[in-house]
C-alpha positions as CSV (number, residue, x, y, z in Angstrom):
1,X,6.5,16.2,-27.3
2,X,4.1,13.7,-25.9
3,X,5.3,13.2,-21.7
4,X,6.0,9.2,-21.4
5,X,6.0,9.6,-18.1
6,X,2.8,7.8,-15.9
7,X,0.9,10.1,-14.1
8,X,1.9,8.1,-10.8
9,X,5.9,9.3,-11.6
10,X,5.4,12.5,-12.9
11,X,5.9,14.5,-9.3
12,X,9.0,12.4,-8.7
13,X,12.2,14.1,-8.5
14,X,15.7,13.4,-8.3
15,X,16.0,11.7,-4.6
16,X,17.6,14.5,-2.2
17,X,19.8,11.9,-1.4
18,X,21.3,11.5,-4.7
19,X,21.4,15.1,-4.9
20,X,23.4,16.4,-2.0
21,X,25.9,13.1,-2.9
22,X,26.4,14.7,-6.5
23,X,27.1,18.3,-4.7
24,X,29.3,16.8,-2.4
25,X,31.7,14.9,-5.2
26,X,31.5,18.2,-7.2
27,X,33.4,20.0,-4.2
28,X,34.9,17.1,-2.4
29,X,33.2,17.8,0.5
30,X,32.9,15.6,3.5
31,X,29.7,13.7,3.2
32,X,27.7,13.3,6.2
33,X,24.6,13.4,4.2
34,X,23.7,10.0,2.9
35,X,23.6,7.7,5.7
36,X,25.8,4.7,4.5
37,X,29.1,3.7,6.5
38,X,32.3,4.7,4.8
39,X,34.1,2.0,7.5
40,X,34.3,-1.8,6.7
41,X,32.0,-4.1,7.4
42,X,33.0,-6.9,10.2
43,X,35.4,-9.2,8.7
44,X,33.2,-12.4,9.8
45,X,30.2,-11.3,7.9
46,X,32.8,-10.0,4.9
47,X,34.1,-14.0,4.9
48,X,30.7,-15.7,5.1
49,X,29.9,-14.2,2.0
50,X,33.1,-15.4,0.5
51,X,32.6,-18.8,2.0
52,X,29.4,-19.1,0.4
53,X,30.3,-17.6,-3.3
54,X,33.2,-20.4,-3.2
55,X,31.0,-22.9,-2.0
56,X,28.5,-21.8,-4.8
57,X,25.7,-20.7,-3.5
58,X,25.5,-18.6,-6.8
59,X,21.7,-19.7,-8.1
60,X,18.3,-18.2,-7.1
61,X,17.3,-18.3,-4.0
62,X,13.3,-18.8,-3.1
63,X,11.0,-16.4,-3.5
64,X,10.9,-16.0,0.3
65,X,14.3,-16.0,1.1
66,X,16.8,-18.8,2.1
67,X,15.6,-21.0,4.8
68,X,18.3,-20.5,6.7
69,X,18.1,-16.7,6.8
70,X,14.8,-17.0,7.5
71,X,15.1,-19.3,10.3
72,X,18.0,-16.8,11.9
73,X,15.5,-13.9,11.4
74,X,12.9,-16.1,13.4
75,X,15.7,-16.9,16.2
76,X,16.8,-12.9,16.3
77,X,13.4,-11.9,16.9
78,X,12.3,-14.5,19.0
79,X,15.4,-13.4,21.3
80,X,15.3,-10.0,21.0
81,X,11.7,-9.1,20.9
82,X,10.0,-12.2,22.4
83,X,8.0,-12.9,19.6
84,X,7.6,-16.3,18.2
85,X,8.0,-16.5,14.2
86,X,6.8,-19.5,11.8
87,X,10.3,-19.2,9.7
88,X,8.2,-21.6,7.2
89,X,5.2,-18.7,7.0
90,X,6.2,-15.5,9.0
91,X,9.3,-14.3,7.7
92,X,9.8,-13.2,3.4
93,X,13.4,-11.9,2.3
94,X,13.5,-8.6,0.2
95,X,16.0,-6.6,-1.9
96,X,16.3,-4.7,1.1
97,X,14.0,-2.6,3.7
98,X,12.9,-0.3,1.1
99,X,11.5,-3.0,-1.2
100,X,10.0,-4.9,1.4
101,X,8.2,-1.2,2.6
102,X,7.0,-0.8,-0.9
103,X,5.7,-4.3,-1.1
104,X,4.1,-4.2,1.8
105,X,2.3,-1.0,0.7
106,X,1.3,-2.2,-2.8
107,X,0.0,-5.7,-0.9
108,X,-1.8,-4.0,1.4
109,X,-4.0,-0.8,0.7
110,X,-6.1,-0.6,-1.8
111,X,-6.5,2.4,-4.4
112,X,-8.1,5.5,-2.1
113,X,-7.7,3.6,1.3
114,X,-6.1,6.0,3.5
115,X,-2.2,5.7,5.1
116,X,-1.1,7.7,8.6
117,X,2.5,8.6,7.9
118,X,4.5,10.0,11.0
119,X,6.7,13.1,9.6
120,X,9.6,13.8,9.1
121,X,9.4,10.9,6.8
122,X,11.5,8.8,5.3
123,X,11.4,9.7,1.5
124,X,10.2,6.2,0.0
125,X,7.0,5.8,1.9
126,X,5.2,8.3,0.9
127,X,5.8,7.5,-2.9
128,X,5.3,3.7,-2.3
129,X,1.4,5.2,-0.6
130,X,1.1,7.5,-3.8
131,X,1.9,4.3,-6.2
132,X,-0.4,2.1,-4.6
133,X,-3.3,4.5,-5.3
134,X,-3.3,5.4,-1.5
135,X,-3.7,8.2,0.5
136,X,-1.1,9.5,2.4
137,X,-2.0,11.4,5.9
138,X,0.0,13.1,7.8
139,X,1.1,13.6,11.8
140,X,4.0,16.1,12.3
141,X,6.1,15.6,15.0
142,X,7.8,19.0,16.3
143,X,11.1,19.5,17.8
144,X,12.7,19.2,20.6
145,X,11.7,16.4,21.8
146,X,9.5,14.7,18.8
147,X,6.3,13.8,20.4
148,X,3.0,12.1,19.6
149,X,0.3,13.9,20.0
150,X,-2.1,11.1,20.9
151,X,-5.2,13.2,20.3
152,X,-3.9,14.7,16.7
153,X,-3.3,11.2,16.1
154,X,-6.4,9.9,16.5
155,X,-8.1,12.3,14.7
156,X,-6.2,10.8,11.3
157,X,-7.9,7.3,12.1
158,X,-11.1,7.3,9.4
159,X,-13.1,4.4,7.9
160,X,-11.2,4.2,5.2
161,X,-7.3,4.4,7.3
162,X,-5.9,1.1,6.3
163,X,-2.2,0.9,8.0
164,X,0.3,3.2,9.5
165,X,3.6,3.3,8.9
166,X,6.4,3.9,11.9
167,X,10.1,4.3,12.1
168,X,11.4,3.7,15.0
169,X,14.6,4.2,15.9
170,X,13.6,7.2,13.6
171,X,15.3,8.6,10.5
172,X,15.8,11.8,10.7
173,X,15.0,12.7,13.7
174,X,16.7,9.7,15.7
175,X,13.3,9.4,17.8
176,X,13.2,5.9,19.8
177,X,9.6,5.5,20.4
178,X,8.5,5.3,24.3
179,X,7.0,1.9,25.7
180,X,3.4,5.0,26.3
181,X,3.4,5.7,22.7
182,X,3.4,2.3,21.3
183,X,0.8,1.3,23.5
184,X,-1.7,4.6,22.3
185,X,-0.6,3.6,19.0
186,X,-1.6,0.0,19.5
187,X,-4.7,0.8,21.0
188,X,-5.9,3.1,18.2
189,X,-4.9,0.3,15.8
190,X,-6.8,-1.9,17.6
191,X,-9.9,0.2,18.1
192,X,-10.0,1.0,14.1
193,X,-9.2,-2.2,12.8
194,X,-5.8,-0.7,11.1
195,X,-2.6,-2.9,10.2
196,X,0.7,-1.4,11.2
197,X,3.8,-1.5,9.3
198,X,7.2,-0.9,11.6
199,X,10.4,0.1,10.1
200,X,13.0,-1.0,12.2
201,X,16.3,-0.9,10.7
202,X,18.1,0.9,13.5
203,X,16.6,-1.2,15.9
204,X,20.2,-1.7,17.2
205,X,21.8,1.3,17.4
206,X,19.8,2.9,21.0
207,X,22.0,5.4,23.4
208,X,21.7,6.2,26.8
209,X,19.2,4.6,28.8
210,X,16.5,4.2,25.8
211,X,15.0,0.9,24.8
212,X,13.7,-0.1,21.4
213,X,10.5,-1.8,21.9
214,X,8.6,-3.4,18.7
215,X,5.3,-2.4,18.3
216,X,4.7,-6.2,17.5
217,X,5.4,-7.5,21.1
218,X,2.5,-5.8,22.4
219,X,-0.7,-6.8,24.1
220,X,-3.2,-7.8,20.2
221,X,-0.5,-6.5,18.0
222,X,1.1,-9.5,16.3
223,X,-1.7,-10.5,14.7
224,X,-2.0,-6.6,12.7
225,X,2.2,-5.4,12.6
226,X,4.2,-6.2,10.0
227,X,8.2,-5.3,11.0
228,X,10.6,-4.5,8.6
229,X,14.6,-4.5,9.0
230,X,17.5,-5.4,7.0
231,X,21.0,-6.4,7.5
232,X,22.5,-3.1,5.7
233,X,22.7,-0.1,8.8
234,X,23.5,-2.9,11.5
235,X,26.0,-4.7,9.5
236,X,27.7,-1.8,7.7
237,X,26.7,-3.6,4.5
238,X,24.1,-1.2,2.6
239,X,25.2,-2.3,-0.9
240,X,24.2,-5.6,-0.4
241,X,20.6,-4.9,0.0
242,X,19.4,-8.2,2.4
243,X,16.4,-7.2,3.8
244,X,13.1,-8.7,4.9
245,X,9.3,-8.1,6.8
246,X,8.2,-10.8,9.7
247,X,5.0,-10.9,11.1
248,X,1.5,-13.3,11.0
249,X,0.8,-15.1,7.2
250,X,-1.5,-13.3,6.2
251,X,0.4,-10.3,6.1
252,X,3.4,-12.0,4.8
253,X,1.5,-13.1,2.3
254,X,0.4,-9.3,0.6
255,X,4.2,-8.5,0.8
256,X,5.5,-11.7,-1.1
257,X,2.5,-11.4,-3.4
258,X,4.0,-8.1,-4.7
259,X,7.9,-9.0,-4.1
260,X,7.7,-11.9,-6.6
261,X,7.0,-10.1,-9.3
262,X,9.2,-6.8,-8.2
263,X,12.4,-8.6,-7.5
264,X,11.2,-12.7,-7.1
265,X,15.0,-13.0,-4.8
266,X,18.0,-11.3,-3.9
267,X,21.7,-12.4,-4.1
268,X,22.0,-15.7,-2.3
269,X,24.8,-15.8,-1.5
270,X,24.6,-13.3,0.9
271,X,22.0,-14.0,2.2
272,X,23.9,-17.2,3.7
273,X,26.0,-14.7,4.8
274,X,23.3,-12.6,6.7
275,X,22.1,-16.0,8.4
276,X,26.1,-16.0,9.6
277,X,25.7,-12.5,10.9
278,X,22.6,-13.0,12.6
279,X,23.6,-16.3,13.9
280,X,26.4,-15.3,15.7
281,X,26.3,-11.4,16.2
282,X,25.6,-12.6,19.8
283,X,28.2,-14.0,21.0
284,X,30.9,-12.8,19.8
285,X,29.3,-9.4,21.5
286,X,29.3,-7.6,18.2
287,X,25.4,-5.6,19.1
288,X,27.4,-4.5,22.1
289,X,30.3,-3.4,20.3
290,X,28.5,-2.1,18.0
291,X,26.3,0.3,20.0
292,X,29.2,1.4,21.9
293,X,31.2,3.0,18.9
294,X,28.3,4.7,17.6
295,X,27.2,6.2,20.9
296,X,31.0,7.8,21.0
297,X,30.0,9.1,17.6
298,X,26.9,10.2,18.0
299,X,28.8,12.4,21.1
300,X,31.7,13.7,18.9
301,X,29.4,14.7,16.2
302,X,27.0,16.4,19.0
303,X,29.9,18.4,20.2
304,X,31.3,19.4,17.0
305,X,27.5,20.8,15.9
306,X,27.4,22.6,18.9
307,X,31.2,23.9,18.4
308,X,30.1,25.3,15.3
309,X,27.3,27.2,16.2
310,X,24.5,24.8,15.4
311,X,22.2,23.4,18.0
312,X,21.9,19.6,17.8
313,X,18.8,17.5,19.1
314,X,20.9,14.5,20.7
315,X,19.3,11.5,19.1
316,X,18.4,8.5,20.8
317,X,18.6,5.6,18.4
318,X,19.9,5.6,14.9
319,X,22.6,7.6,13.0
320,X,21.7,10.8,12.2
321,X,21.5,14.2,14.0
322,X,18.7,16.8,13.2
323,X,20.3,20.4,13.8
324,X,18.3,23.9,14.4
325,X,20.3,26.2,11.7
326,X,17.0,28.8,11.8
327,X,19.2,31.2,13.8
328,X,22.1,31.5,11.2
329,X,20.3,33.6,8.8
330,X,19.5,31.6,5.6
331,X,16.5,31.4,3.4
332,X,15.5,28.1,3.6
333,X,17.4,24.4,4.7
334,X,18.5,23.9,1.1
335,X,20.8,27.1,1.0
336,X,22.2,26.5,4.4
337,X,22.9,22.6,3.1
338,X,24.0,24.3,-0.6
339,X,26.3,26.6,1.6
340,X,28.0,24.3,3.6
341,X,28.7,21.8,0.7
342,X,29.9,24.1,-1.4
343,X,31.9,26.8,1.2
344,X,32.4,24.7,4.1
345,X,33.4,21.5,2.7
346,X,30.8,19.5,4.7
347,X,27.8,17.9,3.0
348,X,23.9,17.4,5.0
349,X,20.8,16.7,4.1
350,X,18.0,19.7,4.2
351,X,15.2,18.2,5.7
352,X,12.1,19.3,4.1
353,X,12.7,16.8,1.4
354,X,11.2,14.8,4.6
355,X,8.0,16.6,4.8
356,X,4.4,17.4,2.8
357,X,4.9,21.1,3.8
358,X,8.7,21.7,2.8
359,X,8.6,25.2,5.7
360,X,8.0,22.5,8.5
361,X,11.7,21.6,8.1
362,X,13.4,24.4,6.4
363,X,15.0,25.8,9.9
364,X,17.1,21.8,10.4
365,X,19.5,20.4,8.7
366,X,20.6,16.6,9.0
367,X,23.9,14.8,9.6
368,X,24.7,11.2,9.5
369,X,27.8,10.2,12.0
370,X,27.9,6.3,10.5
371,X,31.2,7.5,9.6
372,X,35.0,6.5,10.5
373,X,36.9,8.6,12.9
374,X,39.1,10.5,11.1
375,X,36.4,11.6,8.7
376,X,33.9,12.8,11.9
377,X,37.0,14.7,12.7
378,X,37.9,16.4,9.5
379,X,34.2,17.3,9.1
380,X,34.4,18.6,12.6
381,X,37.8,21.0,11.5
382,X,35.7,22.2,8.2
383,X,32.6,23.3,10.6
384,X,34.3,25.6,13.0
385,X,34.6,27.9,9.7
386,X,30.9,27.9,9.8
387,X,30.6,30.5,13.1
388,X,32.8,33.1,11.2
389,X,31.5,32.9,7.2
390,X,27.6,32.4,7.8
391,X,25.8,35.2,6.4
């Protein structure tokens, strides 16, 4: 039978996302794979989308997003970053992060036109490179403490490198980029002429005494960094997929020119209620609140890996904790993950999905702790089985 299948799809799988979610219902496992909050999301944001629905905002919104929204982006960033943003020009909404990454990608490299991707990886961008006819390259960052190698790094920058693509606070690997790095970074961009795109969803969610620090704010780099968030991981609102790019026209432009004709606008009414959130997450101290309560998760997670026999690399930023499982005696981080979904009761994520060479992380395994209390704790009762059934 003839494959129907383009030849830009056919070395897609099932996402490992999906997968480990399926496993996990099959054995009623506790999942702290997929990294979506199982707790509410703040009742304010919860009742500005009502508001909105019953004041019926129900019809398209613009192509770029709600003006409002936009202009509460502009404000956020202006505040938290220092950057001035053009709401009018510098700021398009998107059907969350993801699509505004794979916009941005299809608007901005050109079919061979090289892409530096930092690994592990978040699983989208390097299909987003391979559909735009681009060319993905790749720097590995190694454990334990996840750092740039400035010189490997360079080395990737070519003639034909168009953009990089960073995450940072980082997913998996909870990374928070150092004020150093960004500035190598920037130079390099700089110096080759190369456009930077800067996922920064968990740009909230920073421990200890790390700061996040967008690439965008420094010295020459607003004019080439295009930064990506969405109201989803901060907000505890993934499902409603509000997310959006700022940074200078012209590179607004490439992602809006693809976003019309992928999505054209997301649900408006909640995007009036992401202008709420951002509007007044400030004051009534909810960033505050908020990184508090994950900190105290991040710990209790830490300590419960650790408990089990595992051996956590404490994040900085972000909600997820990579875990060196190489001493426990399995083949590969897919039977350990397999194993402890299916005779442990606790679902992760095997982390070579997150890599172009799957052995770079088949000694991890990764665990998401945006969960409630009483399920960190359950998960955290099933894992001390781990230490006397591994093989």
């Amino acid at each position: 039978m003839t494959n129907h299948l383009a030849q830009r799809v056919r070395g897609f799988g099932t996402t490992i996302f999906q997968e480990m979610t399926e496993l996990a219902n099959a054995h009623n496992a506790v999942n702290l794979g997929q990294g979506f909050p199982d707790f509410a999301a703040p009742d304010f944001v919860k009742a500005a989308a009502q508001a909105a629905i019953a004041a019926d905002v129900n019809q398209y919104a613009p192509g770029n997003g709600r003006l409002r929204l936009r202009q509460a982006i502009a404000a956020d960033t202006q505040r938290r970053a220092g950057i001035p943003v053009n709401p009018e020009t510098d700021v398009v909404v998107t059907v969350g992060a993801t699509e505004a990454i794979f916009a941005a990608i299809l608007g901005l490299v050109n079919p061979g036109e090289e892409v530096i991707l930092i690994e592990p990886v978040y699983d989208s961008y390097v299909p987003a490179v391979i559909m735009a006819g681009g060319v993905p390259r790749f720097l590995t960052l190694r454990p334990p403490h996840w750092k740039v190698d400035i010189d490997a790094l360079a080395q990737l920058f070519t003639p034909q490198t168009r953009a990089i693509v960073l995450n940072t606070p980082h997913n998996p690997i909870g990374k928070v980029y150092s004020r150093n790095e960004l500035q190598m970074i920037a130079e390099l961009c700089y110096r080759h002429d190369v456009v930077a795109v800067v996922d920064e969803v968990y740009e909230y969610l920073v421990y200890d005494d790390n700061e996040h620090i967008s690439l965008a704010g420094l010295p020459g780099m607003r004019p080439r960094t295009l930064t990506i968030s969405s109201l989803g991981k901060t907000f505890s609102v993934t499902g409603w997929k509000v997310g959006w790019a700022v940074g200078p026209r012209e590179l607004i432009t490439a992602v809006f020119r693809t976003h019309q004709f992928i999505t054209y606008s997301g649900a408006a009414p909640l995007q009036e209620a992401a202008a709420v959130a951002l509007e007044t997450a400030v004051a009534n101290t909810y960033y505050a609140d908020l990184q508090k309560a994950y900190q105290a998760r991040r710990d209790f997670l830490v300590e419960a890996l650790q408990a089990a026999g595992l051996r956590p690399f404490v994040p900085q930023g972000a909600y997820f904790v990579m875990a060196d499982i190489s001493h426990l005696g399995f083949a590969d981080d897919r039977a350990f993950c397999r194993y402890l979904t299916t005779e442990i009761g606790v679902a992760a994520i095997p982390p070579s999905a997150f890599y172009h060479h799957a052995a770079d992380g088949a000694g991890m395994a990764r665990f998401a702790f945006c969960k409630s209390d009483p399920v960190l704790a359950e998960a955290a009762q099933r894992l001390r089985r781990l230490g006397k059934t591994a093989v």
